[in-house]
N, C-alpha and C positions, 0 to 999 in steps of 0.2 A: 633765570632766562629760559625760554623756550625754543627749542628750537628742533626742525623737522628736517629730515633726509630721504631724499632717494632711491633705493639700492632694490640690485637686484644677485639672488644669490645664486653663484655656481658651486664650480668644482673642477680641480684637473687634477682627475685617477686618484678619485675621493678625498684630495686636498682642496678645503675650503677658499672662495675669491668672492668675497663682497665687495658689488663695483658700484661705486657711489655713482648718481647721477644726475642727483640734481639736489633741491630744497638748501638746505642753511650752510653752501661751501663757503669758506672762508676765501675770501680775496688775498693773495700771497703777495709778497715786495719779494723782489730780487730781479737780477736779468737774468740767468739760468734759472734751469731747474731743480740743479742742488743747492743754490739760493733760497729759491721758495723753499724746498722741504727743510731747510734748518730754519727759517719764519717759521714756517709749520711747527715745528718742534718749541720754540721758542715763545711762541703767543696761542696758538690754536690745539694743542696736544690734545686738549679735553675732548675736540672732537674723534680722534682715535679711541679715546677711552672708552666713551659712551656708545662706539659701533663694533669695538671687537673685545671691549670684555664684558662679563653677566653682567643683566642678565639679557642682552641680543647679542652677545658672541658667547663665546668659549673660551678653552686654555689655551686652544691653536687654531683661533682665526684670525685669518687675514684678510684681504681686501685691496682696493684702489680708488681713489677718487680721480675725477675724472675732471681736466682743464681743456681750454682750449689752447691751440700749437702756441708755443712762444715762436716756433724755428718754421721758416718757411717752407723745409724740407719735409714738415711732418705734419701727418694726419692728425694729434691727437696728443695731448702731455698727460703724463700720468704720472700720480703719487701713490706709491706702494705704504701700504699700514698694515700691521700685525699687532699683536700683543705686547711683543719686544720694542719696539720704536716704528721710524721708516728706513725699511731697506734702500739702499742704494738702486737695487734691481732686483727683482723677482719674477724668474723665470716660468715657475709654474703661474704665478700669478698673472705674469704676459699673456700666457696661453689661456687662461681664466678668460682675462678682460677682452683679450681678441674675440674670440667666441661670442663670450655675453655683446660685447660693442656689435657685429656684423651679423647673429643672427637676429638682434633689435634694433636692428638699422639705426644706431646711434651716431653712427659716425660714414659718412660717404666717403670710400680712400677714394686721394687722387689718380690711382691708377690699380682699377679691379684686381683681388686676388695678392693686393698687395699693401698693408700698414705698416705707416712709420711714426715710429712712437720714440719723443721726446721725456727718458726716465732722466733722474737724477744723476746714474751712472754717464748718460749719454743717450746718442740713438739706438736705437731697433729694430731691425725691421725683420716684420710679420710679417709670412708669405702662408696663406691660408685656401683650404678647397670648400667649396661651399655648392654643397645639392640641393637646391630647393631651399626650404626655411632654413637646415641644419646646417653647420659645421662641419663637415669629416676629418678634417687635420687642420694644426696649425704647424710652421716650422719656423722658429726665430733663428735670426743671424743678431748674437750678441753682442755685446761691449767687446772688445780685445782681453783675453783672458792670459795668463803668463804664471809662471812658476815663481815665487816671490823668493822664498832659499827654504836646504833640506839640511837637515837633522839639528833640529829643535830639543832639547830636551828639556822635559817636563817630571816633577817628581807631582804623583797624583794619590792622592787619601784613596785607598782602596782597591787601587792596582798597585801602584809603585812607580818607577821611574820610565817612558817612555819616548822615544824618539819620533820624533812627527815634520813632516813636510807640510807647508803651505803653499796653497795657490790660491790664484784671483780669479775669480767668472761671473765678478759682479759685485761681491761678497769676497771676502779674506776667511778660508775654510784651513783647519788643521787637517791632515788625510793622514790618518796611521794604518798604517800595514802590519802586516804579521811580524810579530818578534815576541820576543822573550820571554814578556810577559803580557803580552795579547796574541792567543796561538790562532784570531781569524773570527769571525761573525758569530760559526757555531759555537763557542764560548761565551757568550753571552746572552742575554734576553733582552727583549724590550727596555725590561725596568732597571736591568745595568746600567744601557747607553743613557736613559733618564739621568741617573742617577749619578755617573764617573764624566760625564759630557760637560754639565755648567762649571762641574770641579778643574778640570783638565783647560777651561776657556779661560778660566778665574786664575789662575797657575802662569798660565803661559801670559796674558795680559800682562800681569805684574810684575813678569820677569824678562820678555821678549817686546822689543818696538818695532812692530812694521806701518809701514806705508805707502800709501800708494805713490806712485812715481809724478804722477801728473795733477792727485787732489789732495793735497795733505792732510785735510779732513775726512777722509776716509785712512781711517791708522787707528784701526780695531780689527784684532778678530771676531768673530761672530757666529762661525757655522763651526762644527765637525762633523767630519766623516770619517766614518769606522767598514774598513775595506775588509772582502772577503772570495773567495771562491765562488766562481757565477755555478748556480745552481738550475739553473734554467738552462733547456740545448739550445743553442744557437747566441748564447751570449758572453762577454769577453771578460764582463766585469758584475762586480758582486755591491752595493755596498748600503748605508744608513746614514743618514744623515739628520742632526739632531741640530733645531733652530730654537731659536725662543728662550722662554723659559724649561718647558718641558714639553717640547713637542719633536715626533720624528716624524720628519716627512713620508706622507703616502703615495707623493708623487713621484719621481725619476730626480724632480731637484735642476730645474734649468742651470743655474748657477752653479750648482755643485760639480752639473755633470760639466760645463764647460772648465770648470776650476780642474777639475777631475784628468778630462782631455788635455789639458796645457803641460800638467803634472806631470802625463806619460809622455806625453810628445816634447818633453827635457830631459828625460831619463835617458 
């Protein structure tokens, strides 16, 4: 079978967003939108495959395809795609397809300056500033994010035994902090967090159940974050954040950071 796609490619703070937009989408069954993306996963996956991995994607690209509103409240339904599956929500991803949709006038919101976007997690809404053809900011108001429970213990091949806190901000993220035998970010390199990240996801899976409260098909973990001393003046927090198979976000991490926010505002 043959089939052609749309897409045009971003970036939010050089993390990749290939936003599908038209040619051979697949038509989804469900009444929601986390409906269709398990359809999606269920009958049409190939289509993820053949847009974010070699050879037109990479180890860590992502994307979104692009529906029209189920909800009458919103501009615009979007399905988030990575290399990993489809996210519930992807925050840099948001801010990707905001962009790409508004300075390709792909999508008219119903009220200037402001998109609402129908994710799988839920609504969205994008509040963005627009000069001329460009973008200058976007700013999302997420899902409801929440501390899900702390001190998780995890025995991990190549650290050892560590204690971790989860929260939600879209995604179910592990956040470890400094202890005992993670003395903080400077300890590590890139190809550590590669490396002790899928191990530590793989660990705690097998041996910890969470859930979300209100979608019971969302009851995986999937991200961690490896917290650290903010190294930059004027800022409160430090941290890396590892998705996929082997990839560290180069963006801020929408999801993370809101997962991130919920974490300390329960503390």
């Amino acid at each position: 079978m043959r089939a052609t796609f749309f897409c045009i490619d971003g970036h939010t703070c050089g993390n990749p967003v290939r936003v599908v937009t038209g040619g051979s989408i697949p038509r989804l069954e469900g009444a929601t939108m986390f409906e269709r993306r398990q359809d999606f996963l269920a009958k049409h996956d190939w289509v993820r495959n053949a847009l974010m991995f070699e050879p037109r994607g990479h180890d860590i690209m992502s994307g979104s395809i692009l529906y029209p509103p189920l909800r009458e409240d919103c501009d615009v339904t979007i399905l988030f795609i990575e290399t990993s599956g489809c996210l519930p929500m992807c925050g840099h991803g948001t801010i990707g397809t905001v962009t790409t949709i508004i300075e390709n006038g792909l999508v008219t919101p119903k009220t200037p300056g402001v998109l609402r976007l129908d994710t799988p997690a839920g609504l969205v809404e994008a509040r963005y500033v627009q000069k001329g053809a460009f973008v200058e900011s976007v700013r999302i108001k997420n899902v409801p994010s929440f501390l899900r429970g702390r001190g998780y213990e995890v025995e991990v091949d190549g650290i050892g035994k560590l204690t971790v806190d989860v929260a939600y901000g879209g995604n179910f993220y592990a956040i470890i902090e400094k202890q005992a035998n993670y003395p903080g970010l400077d300890g590590l390199e890139p190809s550590d967090i590669i490396r002790l990240s899928p191990r530590l996801r793989a660990v705690f899976n097998a041996r910890h159940k969470i859930v979300h409260p209100e979608n019971p098909a969302i009851d995986k973990l999937t991200h961690v974050m490896w917290t650290g001393e903010p190294k930059t003046k004027g800022a409160t927090a430090r941290n890396a954040v590892f998705y996929g198979d082997k990839a560290i976000d180069r963006s801020p991490c929408g999801t993370g950071t809101s997962a991130r926010m919920a974490h300390l505002a329960a503390l």
